[in-house]
N, C-alpha and C positions, 0 to 999 in steps of 0.2 A: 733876566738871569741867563748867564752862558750855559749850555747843555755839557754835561759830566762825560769826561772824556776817560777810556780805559783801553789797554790791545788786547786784543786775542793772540793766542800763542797754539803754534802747532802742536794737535793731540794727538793727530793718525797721520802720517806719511800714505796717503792714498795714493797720489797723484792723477787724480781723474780728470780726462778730458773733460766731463762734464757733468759733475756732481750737483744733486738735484735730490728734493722733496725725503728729507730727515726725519722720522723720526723715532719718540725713545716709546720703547715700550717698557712702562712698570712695574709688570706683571713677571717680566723674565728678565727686569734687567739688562737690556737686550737696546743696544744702537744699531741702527737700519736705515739705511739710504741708497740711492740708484746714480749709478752711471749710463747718462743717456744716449750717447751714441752709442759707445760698446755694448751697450744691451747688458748690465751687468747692475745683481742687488749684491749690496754689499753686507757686511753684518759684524760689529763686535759684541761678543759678552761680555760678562761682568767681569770674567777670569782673563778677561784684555786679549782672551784669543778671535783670531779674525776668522770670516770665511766670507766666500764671493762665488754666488752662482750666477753661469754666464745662460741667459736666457735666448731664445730663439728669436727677438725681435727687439727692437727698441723699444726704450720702457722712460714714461715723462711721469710718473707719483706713482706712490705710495700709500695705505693704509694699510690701519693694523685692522685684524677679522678679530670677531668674538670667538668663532670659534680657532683659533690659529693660524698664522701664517698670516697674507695680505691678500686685499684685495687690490689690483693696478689696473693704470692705465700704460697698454702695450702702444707704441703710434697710430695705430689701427683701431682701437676701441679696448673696450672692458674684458678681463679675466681673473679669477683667483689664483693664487699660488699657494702652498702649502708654506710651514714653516722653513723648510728648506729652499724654497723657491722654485720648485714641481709646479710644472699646473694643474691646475685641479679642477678646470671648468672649461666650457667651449668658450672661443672669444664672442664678447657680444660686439658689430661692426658699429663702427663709428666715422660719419660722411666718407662712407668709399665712394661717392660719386664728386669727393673733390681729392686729387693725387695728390693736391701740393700741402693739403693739412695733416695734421698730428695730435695728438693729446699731450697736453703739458704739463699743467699744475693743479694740483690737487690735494683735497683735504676732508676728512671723514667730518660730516656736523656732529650734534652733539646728541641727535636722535637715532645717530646708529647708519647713515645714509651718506655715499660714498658722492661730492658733490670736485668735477672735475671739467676742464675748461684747456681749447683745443688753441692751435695757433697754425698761421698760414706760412710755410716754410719760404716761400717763392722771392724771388732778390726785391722785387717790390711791396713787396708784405700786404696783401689787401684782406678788408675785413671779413674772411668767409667763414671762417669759423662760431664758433659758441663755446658756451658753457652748459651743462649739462647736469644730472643728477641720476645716478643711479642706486633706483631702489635696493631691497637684502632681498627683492623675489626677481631679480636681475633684471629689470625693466628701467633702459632708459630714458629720461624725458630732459628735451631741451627748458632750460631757465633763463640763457641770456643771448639775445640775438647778435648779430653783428660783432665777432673778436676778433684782432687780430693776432695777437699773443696774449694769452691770459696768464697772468700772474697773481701775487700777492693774496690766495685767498687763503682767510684764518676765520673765525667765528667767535664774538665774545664770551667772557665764563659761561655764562646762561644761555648764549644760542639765537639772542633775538638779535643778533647784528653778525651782519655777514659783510666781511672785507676783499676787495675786488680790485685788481689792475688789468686792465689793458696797454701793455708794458709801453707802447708807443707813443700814447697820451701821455707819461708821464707824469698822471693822476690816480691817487687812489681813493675807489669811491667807497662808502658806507651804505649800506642797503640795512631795511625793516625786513627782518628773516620770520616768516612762516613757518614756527616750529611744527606745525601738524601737517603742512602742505609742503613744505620742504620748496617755498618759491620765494624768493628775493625779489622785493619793491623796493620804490621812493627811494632811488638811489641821490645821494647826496654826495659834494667832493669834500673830501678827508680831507687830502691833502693832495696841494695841485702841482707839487713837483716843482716849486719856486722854495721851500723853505731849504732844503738840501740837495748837493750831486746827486746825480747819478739818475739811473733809473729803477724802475719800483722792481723788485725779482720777490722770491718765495717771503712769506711771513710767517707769526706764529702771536699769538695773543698771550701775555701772561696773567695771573691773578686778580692784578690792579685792573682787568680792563685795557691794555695799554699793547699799542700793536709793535713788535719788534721786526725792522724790515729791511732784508739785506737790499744793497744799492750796488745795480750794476754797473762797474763801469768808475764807481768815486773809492774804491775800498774799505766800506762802509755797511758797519748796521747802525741804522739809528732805531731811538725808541721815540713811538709817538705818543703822548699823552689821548686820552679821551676826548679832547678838544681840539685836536690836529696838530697840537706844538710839541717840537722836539726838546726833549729832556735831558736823552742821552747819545753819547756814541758811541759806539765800539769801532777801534783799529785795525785794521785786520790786513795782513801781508800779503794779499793777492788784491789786483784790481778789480777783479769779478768774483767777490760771494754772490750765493747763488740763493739761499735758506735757509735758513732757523728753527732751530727747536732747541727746548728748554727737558733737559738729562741729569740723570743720577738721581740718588734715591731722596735726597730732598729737592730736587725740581729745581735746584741752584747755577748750574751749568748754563749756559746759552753753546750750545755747538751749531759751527758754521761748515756749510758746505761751498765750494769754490771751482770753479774751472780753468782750464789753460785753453779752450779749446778758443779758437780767434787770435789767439798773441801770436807775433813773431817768436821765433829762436831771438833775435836780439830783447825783445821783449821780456820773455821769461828767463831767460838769465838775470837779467837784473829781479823777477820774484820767482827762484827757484820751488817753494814751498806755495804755486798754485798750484789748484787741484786738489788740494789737503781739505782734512777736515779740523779749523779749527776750535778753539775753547778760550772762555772766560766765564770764572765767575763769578754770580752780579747778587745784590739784594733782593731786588725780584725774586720770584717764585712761577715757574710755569703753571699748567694747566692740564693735568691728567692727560694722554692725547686720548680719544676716544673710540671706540672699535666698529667694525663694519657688522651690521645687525645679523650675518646669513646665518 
C-alpha cells in the first residue's frame, strides 16, 4: 500500500537560518522553538502574537521546565532559561576539551530528564561526540558513545523506547529505554535510510506509537509505523525541514521547523518560504510534550 501523501503550508513567516528543536507547550498554549546559529528562542501564543529572545550563545534544543521556561542546550553545554528566555542557572560544560563540538538535538523523556546529544562541527565530521542525559539535580551523564551529529531523538507514549540518529548513517536506531536509570540499550535499526530521501533530522512520536521524522535534504516528513514502514508523508516547501511537533489544543497540528542556512541565493529563490515554520493537519494525535523535573 502507497504511503498517504498531504503538504504543509506556511504558518509563521520566520525565516530562520536554522530553525531547530519545536515544541508546543499545553499548559500555556504556547509554540516554542530555537534559531541555531543566531542564537535566538523564538515563541508564538495562542493570541498569534510573536516574541524572540536573542540569547548570548548558540542554542541546538529545547525543553519545556516544570517549573517554567526551558531547560537548553547552549553549544557549550546545559542551562535553564526562564519563560522569557533569561538565564537562570550557570552553564553546566559540555566536552570543552573538544573545540570542533556542539550540542544538537534534544528531547525531555517521559521521567522528567532532559536527554541531549552533541555533533562534531569540523568539514570532515568525525565521531567525537555523545549523547548525554541530564539529570533535574543538574548532573550530567554520558549514555551514548561515539556521535557524530545526533539527531532524531523522540521516546515512545510510555517511555520504554528511545528513538536515535546519528544523522550520517542515515539509520535510525530504536533502543530498550531504562525508565528508572534514564540509560538506552539493545539498540536495533528502525529504519536504515533505504526506505525514504533524505537524511534522518529532529522527530517527535505521536499517540499510535508512530515516529514522525522530518528528512533533510528530500523536503519531507515522513511517518513511521511501529514496524519501521512508512505510512505517511508530508510535503513541505523548503528542502531542509529540520523537526516536528505535534500543537494546538487537540494535539492535531504537526508543525514543521526548516532552514535556509546551506542554499544558494539561486537556491532559495526558487523556495522563498525556507526557514518558515510550517503546518498540516493530520488524524494523528501527538503526545503531551513532557517537562524538565527541576
Amino acid at each position: 500500500m502507497s504511503a498517504e501523501e498531504t503538504v504543509a503550508e506556511l504558518a509563521i513567516a520566520s525565516a530562520n537560518d536554522l530553525g531547530e528543536s519545536i515544541v508546543w507547550n499545553s499548559e500555556t498554549d504556547e509554540l516554542a522553538w530555537v534559531d541555531i546559529h543566531r542564537g535566538k528562542l523564538e515563541r508564538r501564543s495562542a493570541d498569534m502574537s510573536r516574541s524572540t529572545a536573542d540569547l548570548p550563545a548558540r542554542i541546538g534544543a529545547i525543553g519545556l521546565r516544570a517549573s517554567g521556561g526551558f531547560v537548553a542546550a547552549f553549544a557549550a553545554g546545559f542551562i535553564l532559561l526562564d519563560a522569557n528566555g533569561r538565564l537562570d542557572s550557570d552553564l553546566i560544560e559540555i566536552e570543552p576539551d573538544l573545540p570542533t563540538t556542539r550540542l544538537n538535538d534534544g528531547k525531555v523523556d517521559r521521567q522528567g530528564r532532559f536527554i541531549c546529544g552533541g555533533m562534531d562541527e569540523a568539514q570532515n565530521q568525525l565521531a567525537l561526540s555523545a549523547v548525554y542525559r541530564l539529570d533535574p539535580d543538574g548532573t550530567p551523564h554520558r549514555i551514548i558513545d561515539r556521535v557524530a551529529c545526533a539527531n532524531s531523538i523522540a521516546f515512545s507514549p510510555d517511555g520504554a523506547l528511545m528513538y536515535f540518529s546519528d544523522m550520517p548513517s542515515a539509520r535510525i536506531l530504536v533502543y530498550e529505554y531504562d525508565v528508572d536509570e534514564g540509560i538506552p540499550h539493545d539498540p536495533k535499526v528502525f529504519a536504515d535510510g533505504t526506505e525514504h530521501p533524505g537524511l534522518p533530522d529532529g522527530s517527535t512520536v505521536d499517540a499510535d506509537g508512530c515516529l514522525w521524522n522530518a528528512r533533510w535534504g528530500a523536503g519531507t516528513v515522513v511517518r513511521y509505523t511501529p514496524d519501521g514502514s512508512v505510512d505517511a508523508v508530508v510535503r513541505v516547501p523548503a528542502t531542509n525541514p529540520t523537526c516536528v511537533a505535534f500543537g494546538d489544543a487537540d494535539l492535531s497540528t504537526l508543525y514543521i521547523t526548516s532552514a535556509r542556512f546551506g542554499r544558494t541565493d539561486q537556491q532559495l529563490a526558487r523556495e522563498p518560504l525556507a526557514g518558515g515554520i510550517f503546518a498540516v493537519t493530520r488524524s494523528a494525535r501527538g503526545v503531551r510534550e513532557p517537562h524538565f523535573a527541576d
